[in-house]
C-alpha positions as CSV (number, residue, x, y, z in Angstrom):
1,X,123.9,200.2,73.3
2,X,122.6,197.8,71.0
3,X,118.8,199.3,71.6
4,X,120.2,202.3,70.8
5,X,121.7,201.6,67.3
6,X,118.6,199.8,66.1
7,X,116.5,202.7,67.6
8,X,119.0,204.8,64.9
9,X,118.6,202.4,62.3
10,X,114.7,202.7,62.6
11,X,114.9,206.4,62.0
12,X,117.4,206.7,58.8
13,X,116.7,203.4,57.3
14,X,119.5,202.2,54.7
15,X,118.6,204.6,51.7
16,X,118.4,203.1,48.2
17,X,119.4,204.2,44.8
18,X,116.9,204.8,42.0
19,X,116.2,202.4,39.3
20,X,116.4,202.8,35.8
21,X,114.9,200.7,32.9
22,X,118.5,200.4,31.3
23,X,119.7,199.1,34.9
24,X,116.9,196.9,35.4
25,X,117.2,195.7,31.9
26,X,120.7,194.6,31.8
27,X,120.8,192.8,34.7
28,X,117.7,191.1,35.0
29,X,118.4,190.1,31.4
30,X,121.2,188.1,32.3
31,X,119.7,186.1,35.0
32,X,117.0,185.2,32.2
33,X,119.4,184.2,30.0
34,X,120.9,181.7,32.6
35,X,117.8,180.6,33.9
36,X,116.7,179.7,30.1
37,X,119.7,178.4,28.2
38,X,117.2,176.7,25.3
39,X,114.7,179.2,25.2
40,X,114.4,182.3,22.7
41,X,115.1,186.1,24.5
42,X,113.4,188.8,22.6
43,X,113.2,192.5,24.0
44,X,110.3,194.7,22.8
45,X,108.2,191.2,22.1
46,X,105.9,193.3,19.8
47,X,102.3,192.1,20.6
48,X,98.9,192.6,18.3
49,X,100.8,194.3,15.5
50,X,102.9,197.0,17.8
51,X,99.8,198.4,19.8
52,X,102.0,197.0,22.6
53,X,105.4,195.7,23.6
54,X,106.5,194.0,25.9
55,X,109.7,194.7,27.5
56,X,111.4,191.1,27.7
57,X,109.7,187.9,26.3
58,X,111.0,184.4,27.3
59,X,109.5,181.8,24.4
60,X,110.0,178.4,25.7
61,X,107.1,176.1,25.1
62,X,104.9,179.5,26.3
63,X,105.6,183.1,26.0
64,X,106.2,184.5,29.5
65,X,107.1,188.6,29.5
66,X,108.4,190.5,31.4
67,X,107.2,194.1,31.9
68,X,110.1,196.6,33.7
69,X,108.8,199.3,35.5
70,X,112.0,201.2,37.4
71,X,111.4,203.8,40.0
72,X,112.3,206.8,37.1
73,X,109.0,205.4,35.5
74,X,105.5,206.2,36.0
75,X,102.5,203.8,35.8
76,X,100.6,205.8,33.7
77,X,100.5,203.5,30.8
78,X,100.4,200.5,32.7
79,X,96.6,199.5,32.5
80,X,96.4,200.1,28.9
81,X,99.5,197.8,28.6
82,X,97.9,195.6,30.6
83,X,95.0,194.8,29.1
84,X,97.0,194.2,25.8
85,X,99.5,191.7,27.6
86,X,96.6,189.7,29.0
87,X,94.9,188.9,25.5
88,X,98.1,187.4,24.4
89,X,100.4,186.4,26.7
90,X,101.1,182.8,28.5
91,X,102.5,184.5,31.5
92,X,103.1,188.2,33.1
93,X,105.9,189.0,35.3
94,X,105.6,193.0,37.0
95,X,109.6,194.0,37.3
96,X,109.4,196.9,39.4
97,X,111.0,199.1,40.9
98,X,110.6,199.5,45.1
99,X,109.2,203.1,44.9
100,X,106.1,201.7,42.7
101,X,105.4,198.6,44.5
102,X,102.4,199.2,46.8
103,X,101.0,201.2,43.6
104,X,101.3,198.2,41.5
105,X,100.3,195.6,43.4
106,X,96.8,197.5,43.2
107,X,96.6,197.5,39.3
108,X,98.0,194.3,38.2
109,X,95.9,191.0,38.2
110,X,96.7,188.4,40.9
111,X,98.1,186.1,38.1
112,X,100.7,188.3,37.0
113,X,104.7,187.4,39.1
114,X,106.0,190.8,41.1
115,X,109.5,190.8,40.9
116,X,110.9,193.7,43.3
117,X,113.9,195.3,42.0
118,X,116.3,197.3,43.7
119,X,120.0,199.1,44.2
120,X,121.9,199.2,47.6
121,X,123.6,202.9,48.6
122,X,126.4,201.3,47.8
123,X,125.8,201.5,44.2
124,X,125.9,197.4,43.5
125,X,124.2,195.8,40.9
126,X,120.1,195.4,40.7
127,X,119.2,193.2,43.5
128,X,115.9,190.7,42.8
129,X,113.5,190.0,44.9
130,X,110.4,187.4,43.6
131,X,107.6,188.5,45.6
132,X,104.8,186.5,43.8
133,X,105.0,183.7,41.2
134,X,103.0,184.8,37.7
135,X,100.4,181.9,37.0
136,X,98.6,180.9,33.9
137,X,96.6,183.1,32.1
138,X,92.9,183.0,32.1
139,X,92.0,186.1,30.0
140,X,93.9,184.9,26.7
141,X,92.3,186.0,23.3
142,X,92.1,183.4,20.6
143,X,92.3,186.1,17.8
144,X,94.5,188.4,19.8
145,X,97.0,185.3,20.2
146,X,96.7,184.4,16.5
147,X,97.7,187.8,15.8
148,X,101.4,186.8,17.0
149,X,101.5,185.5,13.2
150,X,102.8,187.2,10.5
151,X,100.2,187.8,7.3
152,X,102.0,185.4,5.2
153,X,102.3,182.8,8.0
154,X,98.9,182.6,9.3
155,X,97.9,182.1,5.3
156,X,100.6,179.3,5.3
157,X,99.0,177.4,7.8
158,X,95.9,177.6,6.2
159,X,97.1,176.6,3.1
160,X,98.3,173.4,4.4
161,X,95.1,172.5,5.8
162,X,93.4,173.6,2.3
163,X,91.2,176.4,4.3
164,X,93.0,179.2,2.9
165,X,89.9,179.4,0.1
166,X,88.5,183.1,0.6
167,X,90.5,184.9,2.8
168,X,93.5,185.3,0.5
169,X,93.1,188.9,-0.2
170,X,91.2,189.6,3.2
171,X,92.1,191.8,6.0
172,X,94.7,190.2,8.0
173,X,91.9,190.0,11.1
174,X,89.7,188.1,8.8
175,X,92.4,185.5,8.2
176,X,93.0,185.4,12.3
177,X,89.6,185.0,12.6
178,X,89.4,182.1,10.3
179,X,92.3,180.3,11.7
180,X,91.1,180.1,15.2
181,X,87.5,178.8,13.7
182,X,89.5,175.8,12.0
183,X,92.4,175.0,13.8
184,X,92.9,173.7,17.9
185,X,93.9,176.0,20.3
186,X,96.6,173.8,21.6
187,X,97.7,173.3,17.8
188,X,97.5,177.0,16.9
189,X,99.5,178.0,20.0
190,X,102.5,175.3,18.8
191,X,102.2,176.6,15.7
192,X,102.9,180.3,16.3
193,X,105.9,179.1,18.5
194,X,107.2,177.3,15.5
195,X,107.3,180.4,13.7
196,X,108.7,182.7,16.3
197,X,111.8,180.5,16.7
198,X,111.8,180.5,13.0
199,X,111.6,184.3,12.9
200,X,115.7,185.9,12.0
201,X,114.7,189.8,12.0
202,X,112.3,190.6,14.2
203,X,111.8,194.3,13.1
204,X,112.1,194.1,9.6
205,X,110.7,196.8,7.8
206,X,109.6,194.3,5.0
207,X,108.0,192.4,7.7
208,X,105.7,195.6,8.5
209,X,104.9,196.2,5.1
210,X,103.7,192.7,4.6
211,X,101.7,193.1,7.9
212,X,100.1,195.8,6.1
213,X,96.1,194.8,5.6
């Protein structure tokens, strides 16, 4: 009898209801938010000016995103994303969906955390799974991180070190490029954090005019 059930099980394996990014979202959100009590939450972490974002960033002494992926997605844009996230980010984590898996362990780096997520026939909540723990970056972008800053911001650091001296009324790549010429990595990258938990309106449309070059 017992063969016999498992033999049934093996042919209609428990079926599994389709993710979505708003179900994904919601509740993977709130395991973040208890996992990180002190750090800052941001959804649609903008990255190199809004070529890209990410869809959760967690910014706790490194910025570690989150990318959601839910079986009603495709993958289409996923390389493309990728390559943006890996100039800039600490840390990758893949939240996808169980449909996409096999796909997506094909396209992402071996760095980047696979979280699996899926929905029991019953209807529950969005069940975890870590399949693979994201690492450190090694394809980070000086410029690309300094980028994170905000015109006026990357000019104020500059100003404090008196190196702000012709690059005033440059193109806001120019005053990137100068700031990763005179300041440490390691400083630069402590820096930026200082001003994201500084940041109050993350989308301001002030904020994107002043971004203007």
């Amino acid at each position: 009898m017992e063969k016999k059930d498992f033999a049934s099980r093996a042919i209609n394996p428990p079926s599994f209801v389709l993710t979505s990014d708003e179900s994904i979202r919601a509740d993977f959100k709130v395991i973040l938010e208890n996992k990180y009590s002190n750090a800052m939450i941001v959804e649609e972490f903008g990255i190199t000016h809004g070529a890209a974002r990410i869809d959760i960033a967690v910014i706790n002494g490194e910025i570690h995103g989150y990318e959601i992926k839910s079986d009603l997605d495709t993958l289409d844009r996923l390389p493309e994303q990728m390559r943006i996230y890996n100039s800039v980010l600490d840390k990758v984590t893949l939240v996808v969906g169980k449909k996409h898996l096999f796909e997506a362990i094909n396209i992402v780096p071996e760095w980047w955390g696979i979280t699996i997520a899926k929905i029991p026939s019953s209807g529950e909540k969005v069940a975890f799974y870590e399949m693979r723990l994201a690492e450190e970056n090694p394809c980070q972008d000086k410029v690309a991180i300094a980028s994170l800053l905000w015109r006026e911001e990357a000019l104020s650091i500059l100003e404090e070190i008196d190196q702000a001296k012709g690059v005033r009324s440059k193109p806001r790549k120019t005053i990137y490029e100068r700031l990763v010429e005179v300041v440490d990595n390691r400083e630069l990258k402590g820096k930026i954090l200082e001003y994201l938990f500084l940041r109050v309106n993350w989308r301001s449309e002030i904020q994107c005019m002043l971004n203007d070059d």
